[in-house]
N, C-alpha and C positions, 0 to 999 in steps of 0.2 A: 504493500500500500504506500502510494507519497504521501509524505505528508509534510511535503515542503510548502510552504506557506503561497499564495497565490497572489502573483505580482498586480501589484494596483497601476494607473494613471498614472503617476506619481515615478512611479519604477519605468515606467517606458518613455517619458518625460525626459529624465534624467538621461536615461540612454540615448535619448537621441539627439539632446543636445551634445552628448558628448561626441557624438559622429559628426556633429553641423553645428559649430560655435560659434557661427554666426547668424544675427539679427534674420527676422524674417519681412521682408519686406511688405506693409503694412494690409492692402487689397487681396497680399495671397494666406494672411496668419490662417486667416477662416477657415480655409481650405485644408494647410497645414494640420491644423487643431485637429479638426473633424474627423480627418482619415487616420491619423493617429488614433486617435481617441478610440473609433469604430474597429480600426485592426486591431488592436490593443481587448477592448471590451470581446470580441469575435476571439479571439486566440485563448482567452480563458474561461470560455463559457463549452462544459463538458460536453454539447449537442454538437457544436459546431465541427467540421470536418471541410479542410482546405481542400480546393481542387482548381481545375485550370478556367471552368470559368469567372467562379469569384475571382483569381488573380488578374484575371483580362480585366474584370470590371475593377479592380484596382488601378491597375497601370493606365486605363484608358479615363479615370478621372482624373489621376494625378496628368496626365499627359494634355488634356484637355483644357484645365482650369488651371492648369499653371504656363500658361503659354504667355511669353512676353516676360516672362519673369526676367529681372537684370541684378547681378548677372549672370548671364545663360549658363554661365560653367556651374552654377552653385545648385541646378535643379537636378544634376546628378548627384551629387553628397544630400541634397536634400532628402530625393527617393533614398537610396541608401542608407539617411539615418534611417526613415521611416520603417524600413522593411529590418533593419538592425534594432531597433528598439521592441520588437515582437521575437528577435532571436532567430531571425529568419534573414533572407539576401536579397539584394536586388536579380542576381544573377538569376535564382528560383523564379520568382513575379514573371521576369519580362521573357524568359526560357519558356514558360508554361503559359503563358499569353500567348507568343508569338506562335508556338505548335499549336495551341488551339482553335486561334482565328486563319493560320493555315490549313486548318484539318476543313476546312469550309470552302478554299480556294477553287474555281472552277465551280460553283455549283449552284444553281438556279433558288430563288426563296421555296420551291416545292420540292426542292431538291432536299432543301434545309428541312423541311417541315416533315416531310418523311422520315429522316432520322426518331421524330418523338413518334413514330407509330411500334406499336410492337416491343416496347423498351424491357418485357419481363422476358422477352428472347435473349436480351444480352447484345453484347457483341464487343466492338472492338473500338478504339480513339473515341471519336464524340461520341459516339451511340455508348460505351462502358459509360463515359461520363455522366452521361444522360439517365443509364441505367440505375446507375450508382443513388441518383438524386433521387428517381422516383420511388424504388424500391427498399427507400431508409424509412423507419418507421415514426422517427425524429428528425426529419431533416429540416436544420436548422437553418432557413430563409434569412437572408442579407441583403442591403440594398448593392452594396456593388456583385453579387451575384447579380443581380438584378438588372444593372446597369451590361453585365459581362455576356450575356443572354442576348441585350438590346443591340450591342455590337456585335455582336454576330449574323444578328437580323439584317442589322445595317448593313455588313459586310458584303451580302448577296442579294440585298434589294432594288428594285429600279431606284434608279437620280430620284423619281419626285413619290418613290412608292410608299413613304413612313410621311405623308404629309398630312396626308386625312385621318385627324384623330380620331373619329370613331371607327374606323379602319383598323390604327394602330391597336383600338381598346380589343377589336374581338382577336385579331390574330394571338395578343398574348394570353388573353384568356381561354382560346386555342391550346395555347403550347402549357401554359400552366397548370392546365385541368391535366395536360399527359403527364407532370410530374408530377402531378400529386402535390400542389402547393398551393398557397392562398394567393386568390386569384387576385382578390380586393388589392392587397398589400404592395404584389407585382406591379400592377394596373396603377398605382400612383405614384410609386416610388419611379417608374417612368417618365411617369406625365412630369411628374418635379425634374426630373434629370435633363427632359428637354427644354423643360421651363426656364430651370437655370443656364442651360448652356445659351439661349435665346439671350437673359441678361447682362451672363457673363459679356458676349459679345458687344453688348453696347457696351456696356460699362468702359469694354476695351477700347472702344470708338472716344468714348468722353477724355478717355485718357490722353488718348494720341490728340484730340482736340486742346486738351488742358496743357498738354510740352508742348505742342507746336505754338502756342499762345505765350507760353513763358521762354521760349526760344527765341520770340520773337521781343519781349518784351526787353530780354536781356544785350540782344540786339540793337531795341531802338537805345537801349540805354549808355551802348559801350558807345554808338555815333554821336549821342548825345557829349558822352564825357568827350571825347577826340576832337569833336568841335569847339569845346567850351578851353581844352588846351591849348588848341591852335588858336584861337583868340584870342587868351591868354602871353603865347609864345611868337605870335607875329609882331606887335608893339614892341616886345624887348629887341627883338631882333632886328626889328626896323632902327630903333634907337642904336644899338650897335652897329650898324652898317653907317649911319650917321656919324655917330664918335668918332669910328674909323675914317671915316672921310673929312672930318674937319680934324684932325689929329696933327699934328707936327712931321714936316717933311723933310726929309735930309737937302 
């Protein structure tokens, strides 16, 4: 039996600054916080059981909502605390994402959708995976499962095929019913995941709005000081070109 003490918020916290000791840039903390927070709370909860598409739905929020982050080098040590303060790697997440959303490659959204038929046959890559989820008697639902599901969808869908929400609602409650999971749950922790990428995106627009305005700002500022020196510096120098010319000559 362990009966090693079970690590709080607090303990993965600490860990992870100690991988990223530095500041978090102020628009992505949230972001930061959360997923920590949710890995962290998911890793110690005795139902929960890691697999390739919770980790796609991990990498693929962090890869999303941290986009623009500066500086660009720091969002690698950043994933890297994060998957290090759970006692886990980056190298695991983005290994097990990238074969999963490959194992999709080539294949039509009905292509996809047949995978969840027949899942207490078994089988092999997705369909195990798939098997695994439906036929747990506790299977403990996450939203970046959640989210790791939707890219997948997304992966083999037409350009404009996830546009019509009631559309997007029945398909997952389609695929939801074949795992045996709560449908309600799935169905909005979606409809949020799209919601927020929609904001994220402005948000990202206000940004670039907001430095291109203070770029400019600092701009008319530096002409402004260069004018007001040269102002400043032409008089003396006029004066000097005078001295010089009324000056004594051999």
């Amino acid at each position: 039996m362990n009966n090693a003490p079970v690590r709080t918020v607090s303990d993965a916290k600490r860990d992870f600054y100690a991988h990223h000791t530095r500041p978090i840039n102020s628009i992505y903390r949230r972001v930061v916080d959360e997923l920590m927070v949710e890995m962290h709370l998911l890793s110690v909860n005795v139902d929960f059981v890691y697999d390739s598409i919770y980790a796609l739905g991990i990498v693929t929020t962090f890869d999303r909502f941290m986009v623009g982050y500066q500086p660009e080098s720091d969002r690698a040590t950043i994933f890297n605390a994060l998957c290090r303060s759970i006692g886990s790697t980056p190298e695991q997440y983005r290994g097990d994402a990238e074969a999963i959303k490959a194992a999709v490659n080539g294949m039509s959204l009905d292509d996809l959708k047949g995978q969840f038929d027949n899942l207490s046959d078994g089988g092999e890559g997705l369909r195990s995976t798939l098997a695994a989820v439906a036929g747990k008697d506790k299977f403990k639902y996450s939203r970046p499962f959640g989210i790791g599901l939707y890219t997948l969808v997304e992966a083999v869908a037409p350009a404009d095929g996830l546009k019509d929400k009631e559309g997007v609602e029945t398909l997952f409650k389609e695929l939801g019913e074949k795992l045996n999971m709560s449908i309600d749950k799935l169905q909005k922790d979606i409809e949020l995941y799209r919601s927020n990428l929609e904001k994220f995106a402005q948000a990202q627009e206000v940004m670039k709005d907001m430095l291109v305005a203070d770029r400019k700002k600092r701009e008319e500022r530096q002409k402004a000081a260069e004018a007001e020196a040269e102002a400043i510096t032409e008089p003396v120098a006029a004066d000097v070109a005078a001295s010089d010319s009324d000056g004594p000559t051999d």
